[in-house]
DOSE-776995 format. One record per residue (C-alpha): residue in one letter; x, y, z. Coordinates in steps of 0.05 Angstrom, whole numbers, plus 32768, in hexadecimal, padded with zeros to 4 digits. Layout:
BEGIN
FIKE  code     X     Y     Z
FIKE     A     X     Y     Z
...
END
This chain:
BEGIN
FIKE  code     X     Y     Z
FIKE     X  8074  7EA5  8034
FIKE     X  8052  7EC4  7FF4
FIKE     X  802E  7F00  8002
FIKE     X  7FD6  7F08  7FF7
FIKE     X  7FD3  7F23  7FB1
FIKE     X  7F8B  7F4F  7FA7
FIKE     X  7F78  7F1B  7F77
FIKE     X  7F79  7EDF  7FAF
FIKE     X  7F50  7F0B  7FDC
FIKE     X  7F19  7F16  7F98
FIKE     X  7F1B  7ECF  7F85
FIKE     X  7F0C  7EB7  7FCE
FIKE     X  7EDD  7EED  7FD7
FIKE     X  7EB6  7ED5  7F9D
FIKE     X  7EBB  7E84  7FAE
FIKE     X  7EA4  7EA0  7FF4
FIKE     X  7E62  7EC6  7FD4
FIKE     X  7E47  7E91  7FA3
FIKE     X  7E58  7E5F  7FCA
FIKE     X  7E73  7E33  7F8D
FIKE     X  7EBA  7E35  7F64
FIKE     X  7E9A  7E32  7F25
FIKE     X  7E65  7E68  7F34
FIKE     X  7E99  7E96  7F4E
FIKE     X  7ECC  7E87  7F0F
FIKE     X  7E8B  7E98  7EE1
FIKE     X  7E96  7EE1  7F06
FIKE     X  7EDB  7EED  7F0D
FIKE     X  7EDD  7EDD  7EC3
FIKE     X  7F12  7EA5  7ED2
FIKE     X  7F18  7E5C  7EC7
FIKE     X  7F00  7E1E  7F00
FIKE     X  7F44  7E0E  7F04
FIKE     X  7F67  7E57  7F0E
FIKE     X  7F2E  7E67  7F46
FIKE     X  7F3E  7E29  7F68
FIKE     X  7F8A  7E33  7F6A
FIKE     X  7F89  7E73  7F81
FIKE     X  7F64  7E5E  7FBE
FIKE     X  7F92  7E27  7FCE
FIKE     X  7FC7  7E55  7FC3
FIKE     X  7FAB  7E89  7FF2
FIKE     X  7F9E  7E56  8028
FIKE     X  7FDE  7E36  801E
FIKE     X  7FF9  7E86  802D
FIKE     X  7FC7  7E91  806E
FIKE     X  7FD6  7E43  8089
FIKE     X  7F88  7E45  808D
FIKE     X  7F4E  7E19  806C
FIKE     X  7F1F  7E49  8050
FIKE     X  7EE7  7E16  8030
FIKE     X  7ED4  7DD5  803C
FIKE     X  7EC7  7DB5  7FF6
FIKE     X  7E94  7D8F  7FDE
FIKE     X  7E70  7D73  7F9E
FIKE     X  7E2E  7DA1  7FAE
FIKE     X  7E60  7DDE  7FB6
FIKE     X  7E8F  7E02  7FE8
FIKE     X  7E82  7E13  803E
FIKE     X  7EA7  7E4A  805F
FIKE     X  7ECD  7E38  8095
FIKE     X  7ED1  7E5F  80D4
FIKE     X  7F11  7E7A  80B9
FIKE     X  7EF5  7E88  807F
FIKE     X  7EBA  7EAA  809B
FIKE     X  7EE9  7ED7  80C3
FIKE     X  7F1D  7EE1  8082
FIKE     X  7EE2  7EF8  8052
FIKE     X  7ECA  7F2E  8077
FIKE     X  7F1B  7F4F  8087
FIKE     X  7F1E  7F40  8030
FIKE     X  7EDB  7F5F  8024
FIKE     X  7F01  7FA3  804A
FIKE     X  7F37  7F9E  8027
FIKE     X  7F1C  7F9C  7FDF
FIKE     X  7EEF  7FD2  7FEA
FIKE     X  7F2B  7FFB  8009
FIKE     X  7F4E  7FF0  7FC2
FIKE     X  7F11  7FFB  7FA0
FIKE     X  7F10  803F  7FBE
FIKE     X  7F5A  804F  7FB3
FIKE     X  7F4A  803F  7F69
FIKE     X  7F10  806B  7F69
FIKE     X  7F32  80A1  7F86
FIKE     X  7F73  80A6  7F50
FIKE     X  7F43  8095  7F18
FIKE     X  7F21  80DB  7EFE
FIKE     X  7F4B  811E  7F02
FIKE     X  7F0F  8145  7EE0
FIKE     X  7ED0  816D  7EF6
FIKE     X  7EA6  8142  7ECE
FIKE     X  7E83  8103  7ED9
FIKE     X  7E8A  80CB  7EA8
FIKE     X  7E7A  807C  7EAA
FIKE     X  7E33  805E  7EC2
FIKE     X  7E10  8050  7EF9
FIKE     X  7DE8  8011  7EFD
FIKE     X  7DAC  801C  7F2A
FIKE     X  7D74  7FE7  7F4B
FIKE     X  7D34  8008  7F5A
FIKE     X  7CF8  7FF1  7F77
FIKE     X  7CB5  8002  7F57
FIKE     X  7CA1  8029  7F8F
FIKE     X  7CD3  8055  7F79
FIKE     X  7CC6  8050  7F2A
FIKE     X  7C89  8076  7F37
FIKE     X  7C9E  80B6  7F4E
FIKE     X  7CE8  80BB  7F67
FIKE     X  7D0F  80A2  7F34
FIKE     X  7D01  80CA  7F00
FIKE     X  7D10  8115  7F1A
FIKE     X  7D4E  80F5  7F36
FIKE     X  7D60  80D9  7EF7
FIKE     X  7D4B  811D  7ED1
FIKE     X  7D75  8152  7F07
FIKE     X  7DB4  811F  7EFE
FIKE     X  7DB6  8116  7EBE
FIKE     X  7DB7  815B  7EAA
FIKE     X  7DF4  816E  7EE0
FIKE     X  7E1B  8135  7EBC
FIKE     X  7E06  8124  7E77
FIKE     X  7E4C  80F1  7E6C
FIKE     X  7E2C  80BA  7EA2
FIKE     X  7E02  8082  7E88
FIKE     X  7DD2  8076  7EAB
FIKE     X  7DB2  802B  7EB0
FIKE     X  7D71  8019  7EDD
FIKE     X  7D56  7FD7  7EED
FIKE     X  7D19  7FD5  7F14
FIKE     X  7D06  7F9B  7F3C
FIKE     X  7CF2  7F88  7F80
FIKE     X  7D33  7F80  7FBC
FIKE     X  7D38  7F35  7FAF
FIKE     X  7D51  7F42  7F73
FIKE     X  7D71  7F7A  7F6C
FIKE     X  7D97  7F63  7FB8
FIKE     X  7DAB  7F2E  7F8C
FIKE     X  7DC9  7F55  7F51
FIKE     X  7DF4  7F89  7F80
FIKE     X  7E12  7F44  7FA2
FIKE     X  7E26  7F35  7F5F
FIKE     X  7E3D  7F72  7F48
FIKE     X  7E0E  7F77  7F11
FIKE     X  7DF9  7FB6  7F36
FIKE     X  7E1E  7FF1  7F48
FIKE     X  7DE2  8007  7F81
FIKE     X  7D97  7FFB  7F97
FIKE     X  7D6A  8012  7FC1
FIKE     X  7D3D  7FD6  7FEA
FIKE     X  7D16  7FD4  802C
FIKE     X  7D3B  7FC4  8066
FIKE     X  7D52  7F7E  8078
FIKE     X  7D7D  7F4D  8078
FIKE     X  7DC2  7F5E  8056
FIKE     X  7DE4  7F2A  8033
FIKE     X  7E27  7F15  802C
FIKE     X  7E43  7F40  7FF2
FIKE     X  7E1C  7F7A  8000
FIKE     X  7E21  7FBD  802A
FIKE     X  7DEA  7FE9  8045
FIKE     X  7DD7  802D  805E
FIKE     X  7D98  8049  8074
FIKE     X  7D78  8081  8047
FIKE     X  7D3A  808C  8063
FIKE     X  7CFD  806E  8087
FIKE     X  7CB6  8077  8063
FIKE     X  7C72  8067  8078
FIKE     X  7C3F  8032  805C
FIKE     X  7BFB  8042  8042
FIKE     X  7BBC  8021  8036
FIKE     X  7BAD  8038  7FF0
FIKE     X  7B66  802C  7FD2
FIKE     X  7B34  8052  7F9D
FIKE     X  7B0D  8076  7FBE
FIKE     X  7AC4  806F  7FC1
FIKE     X  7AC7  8022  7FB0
FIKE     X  7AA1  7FF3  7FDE
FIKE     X  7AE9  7FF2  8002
FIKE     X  7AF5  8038  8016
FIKE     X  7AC9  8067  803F
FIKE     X  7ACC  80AC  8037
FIKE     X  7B01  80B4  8070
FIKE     X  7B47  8095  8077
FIKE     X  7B44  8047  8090
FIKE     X  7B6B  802A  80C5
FIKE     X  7B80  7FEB  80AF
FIKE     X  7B83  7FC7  80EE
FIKE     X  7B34  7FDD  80FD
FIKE     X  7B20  7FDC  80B8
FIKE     X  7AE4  7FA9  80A1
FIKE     X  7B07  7F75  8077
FIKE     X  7B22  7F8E  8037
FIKE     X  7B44  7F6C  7FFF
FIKE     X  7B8C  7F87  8003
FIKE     X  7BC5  7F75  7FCE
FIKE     X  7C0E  7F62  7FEA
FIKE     X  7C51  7F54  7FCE
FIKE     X  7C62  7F0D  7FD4
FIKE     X  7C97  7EF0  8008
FIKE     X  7CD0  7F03  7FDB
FIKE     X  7CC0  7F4E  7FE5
FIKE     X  7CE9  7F6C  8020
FIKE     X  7CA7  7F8D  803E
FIKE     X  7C7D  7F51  8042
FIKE     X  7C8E  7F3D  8088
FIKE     X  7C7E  7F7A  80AC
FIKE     X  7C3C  7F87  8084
FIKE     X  7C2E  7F35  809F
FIKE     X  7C3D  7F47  80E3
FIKE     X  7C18  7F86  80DF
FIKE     X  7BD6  7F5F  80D0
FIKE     X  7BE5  7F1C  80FA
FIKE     X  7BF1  7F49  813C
FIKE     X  7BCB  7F8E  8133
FIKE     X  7B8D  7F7F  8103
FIKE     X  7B4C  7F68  811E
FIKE     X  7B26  7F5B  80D8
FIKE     X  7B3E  7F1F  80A9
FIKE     X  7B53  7F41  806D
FIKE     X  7B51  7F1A  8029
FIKE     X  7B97  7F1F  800E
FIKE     X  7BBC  7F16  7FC0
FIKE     X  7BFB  7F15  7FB4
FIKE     X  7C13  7F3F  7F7E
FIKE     X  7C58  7F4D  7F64
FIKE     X  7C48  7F89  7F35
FIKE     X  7C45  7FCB  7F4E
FIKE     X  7C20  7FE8  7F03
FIKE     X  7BE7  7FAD  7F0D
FIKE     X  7BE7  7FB8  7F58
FIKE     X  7BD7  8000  7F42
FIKE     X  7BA9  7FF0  7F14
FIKE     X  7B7A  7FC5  7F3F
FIKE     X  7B7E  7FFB  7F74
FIKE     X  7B61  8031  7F3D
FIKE     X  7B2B  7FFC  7F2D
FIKE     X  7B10  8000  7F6A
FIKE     X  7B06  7FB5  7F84
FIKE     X  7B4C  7FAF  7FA4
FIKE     X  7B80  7FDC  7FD0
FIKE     X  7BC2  7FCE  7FE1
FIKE     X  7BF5  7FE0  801D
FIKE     X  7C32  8010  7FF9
FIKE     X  7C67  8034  8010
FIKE     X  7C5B  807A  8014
FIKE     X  7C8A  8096  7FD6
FIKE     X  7C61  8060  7FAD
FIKE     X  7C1F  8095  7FBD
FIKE     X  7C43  80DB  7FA9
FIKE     X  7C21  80E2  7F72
FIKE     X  7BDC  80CA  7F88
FIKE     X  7BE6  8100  7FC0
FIKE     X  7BB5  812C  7FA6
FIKE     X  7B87  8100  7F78
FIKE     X  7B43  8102  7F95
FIKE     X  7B31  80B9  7F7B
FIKE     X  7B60  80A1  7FA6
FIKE     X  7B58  8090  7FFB
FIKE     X  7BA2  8092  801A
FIKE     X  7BA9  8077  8062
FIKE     X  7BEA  8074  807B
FIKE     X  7BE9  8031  80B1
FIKE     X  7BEA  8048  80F5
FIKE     X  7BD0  8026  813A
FIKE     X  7C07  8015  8137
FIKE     X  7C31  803D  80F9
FIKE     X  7C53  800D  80CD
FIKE     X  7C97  802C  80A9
FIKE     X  7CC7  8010  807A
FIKE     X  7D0C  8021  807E
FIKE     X  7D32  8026  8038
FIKE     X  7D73  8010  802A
FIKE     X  7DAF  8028  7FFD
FIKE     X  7DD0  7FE7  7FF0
FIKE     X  7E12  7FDB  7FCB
FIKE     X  7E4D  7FA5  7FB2
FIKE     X  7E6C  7F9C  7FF8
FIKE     X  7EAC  7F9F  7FD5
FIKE     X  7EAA  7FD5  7FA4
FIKE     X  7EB0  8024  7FA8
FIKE     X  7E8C  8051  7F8D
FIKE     X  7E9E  8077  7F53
FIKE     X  7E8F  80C0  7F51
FIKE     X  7E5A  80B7  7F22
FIKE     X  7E35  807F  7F51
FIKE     X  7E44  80B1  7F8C
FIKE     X  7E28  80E5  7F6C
FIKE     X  7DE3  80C5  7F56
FIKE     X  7DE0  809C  7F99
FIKE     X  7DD9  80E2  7FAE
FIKE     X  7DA7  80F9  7F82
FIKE     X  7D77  80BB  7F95
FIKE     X  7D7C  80BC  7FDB
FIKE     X  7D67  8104  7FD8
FIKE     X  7D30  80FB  7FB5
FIKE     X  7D14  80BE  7FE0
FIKE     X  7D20  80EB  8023
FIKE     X  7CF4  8125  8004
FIKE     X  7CC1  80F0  7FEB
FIKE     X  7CBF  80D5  8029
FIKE     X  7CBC  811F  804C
FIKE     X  7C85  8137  801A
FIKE     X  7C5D  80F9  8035
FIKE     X  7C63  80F9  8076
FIKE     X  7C50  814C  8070
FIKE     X  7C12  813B  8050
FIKE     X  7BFB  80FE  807B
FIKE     X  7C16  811E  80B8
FIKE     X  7C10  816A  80B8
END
């Protein structure tokens, strides 16, 4: 019997993700044809059916399902050893590719970005920001070397750690016709008009819970997938909005602004680093997952001293 090669166990783990041959030959960078031999080759090897084929795509079967996840630890152990043998020098080179949200575009990227970039001035550094449905999407397909998303459900392709958990605020302008002159509880509040992410946004649910089970007033609600108009409404004075607490560092001390951090009961987000499932991390992407996770555990300290002294 042939032996696996690391190139079956890529291939398969590819077909496995996108859940089509031609999808997963666009990412391997091979033909229809090559993807689909080496999966008959490797199930020819194992004695095992990995897919059932179809017209609308490829299923997993159980066999599959239980040979992706022993390949998925195996690539990433090889990934590693590469890692490891790759850089014999003090310095950092390469580039890190790097998903933020725009709760942290505000105020924690950038003196992460600044302290890292001056301890290693050879790494590139590239930033997409975006909310967790996408950028979720882009570490699956390797389009992104890291990200950090609120917590939930982790898709195949993708591994997660916690980094910290941060608390939400009700953020309005204060002395609008919305805000009193002390912090609101939102669940007792008079009805406000509040803006929301929309269902894509990895939050959402908990903020919908939050008002279905614990909120006697009938808020007006807008969805609202940009953080700078989100902003920008709040500072007009008409609206507020529910935002993590790292999203309010700098409005920390602004007098114009009226930040109440939901309690009765508190409602937290829990932030996730999130990576390829099969791919190490360089010593530059070590180094500025670092950095960033740092940074979001004093952001969230510094709020959490001020709302909670």
């Amino acid at each position: 019997m042939k032996n696996v090669k690391i190139q079956h166990l890529r291939f398969f783990v590819a077909v496995y993700e996108e859940r089509s041959i031609t999808s997963a030959a666009h990412r391997v960078h091979a033909t229809q044809s090559g993807v689909s031999m080496q999966i008959r080759d490797l199930e020819t090897i194992l004695g095992l059916t990995l897919f059932e084929r179809a017209s609308t795509g490829v299923t997993p079967t159980k066999a599959g399902d239980r040979i992706y996840w022993r390949a998925t630890r195996v690539l990433l152990e090889v990934d590693e050893l590469q890692e490891d043998v790759a850089s014999h020098t003090d310095e950092l080179y390469g580039c890190v590719r790097v998903g933020i949200m725009p709760t942290f575009a505000r105020s924690v990227l950038g003196p992460a970005l600044i302290r890292f970039s001056k301890q290693n001035p050879f790494v590139d550094v590239k930033v997409t920001e975006g909310y967790s449905v996408v950028l979720t999407a882009a570490v699956a397909n390797g389009e992104l070397d890291l990200a950090v998303v609120p917590g939930g459900d982790t898709p195949v392709g993708v591994r997660s750690s916690h980094v910290e958990t941060d608390i939400e605020v009700l953020m309005q302008k204060r002395g609008s016709s919305a805000a009193a002159s002390e912090p609101v509880n939102l669940a007792t509040a008079p009805p406000l008009k509040i803006m929301l992410p929309g269902p894509g946004n990895a939050r959402r649910s908990k903020i919908d819970q939050y008002l279905s089970n614990f909120c006697a007033s009938s808020h007006s609600i807008l969805e609202l997938d940009s953080m700078m108009t989100t902003l920008d409404m709040v500072d007009r004075g008409e609206w507020s909005s529910v935002v993590p607490g790292c999203l309010c560092l700098a409005s920390l001390d602004n007098a114009d602004m009226l930040l109440s951090p939901i309690s009765d009961p508190p409602l937290t987000v829990d932030y996730l680093l999130i990576e390829p499932a099969t791919k190490a991390r360089s010593k530059a992407v070590q180094a500025f997952a670092i950095e960033l996770c740092d940074e979001i555990e004093r952001g969230c300290q510094k709020c959490r001293d001020h709302f909670f002294p």
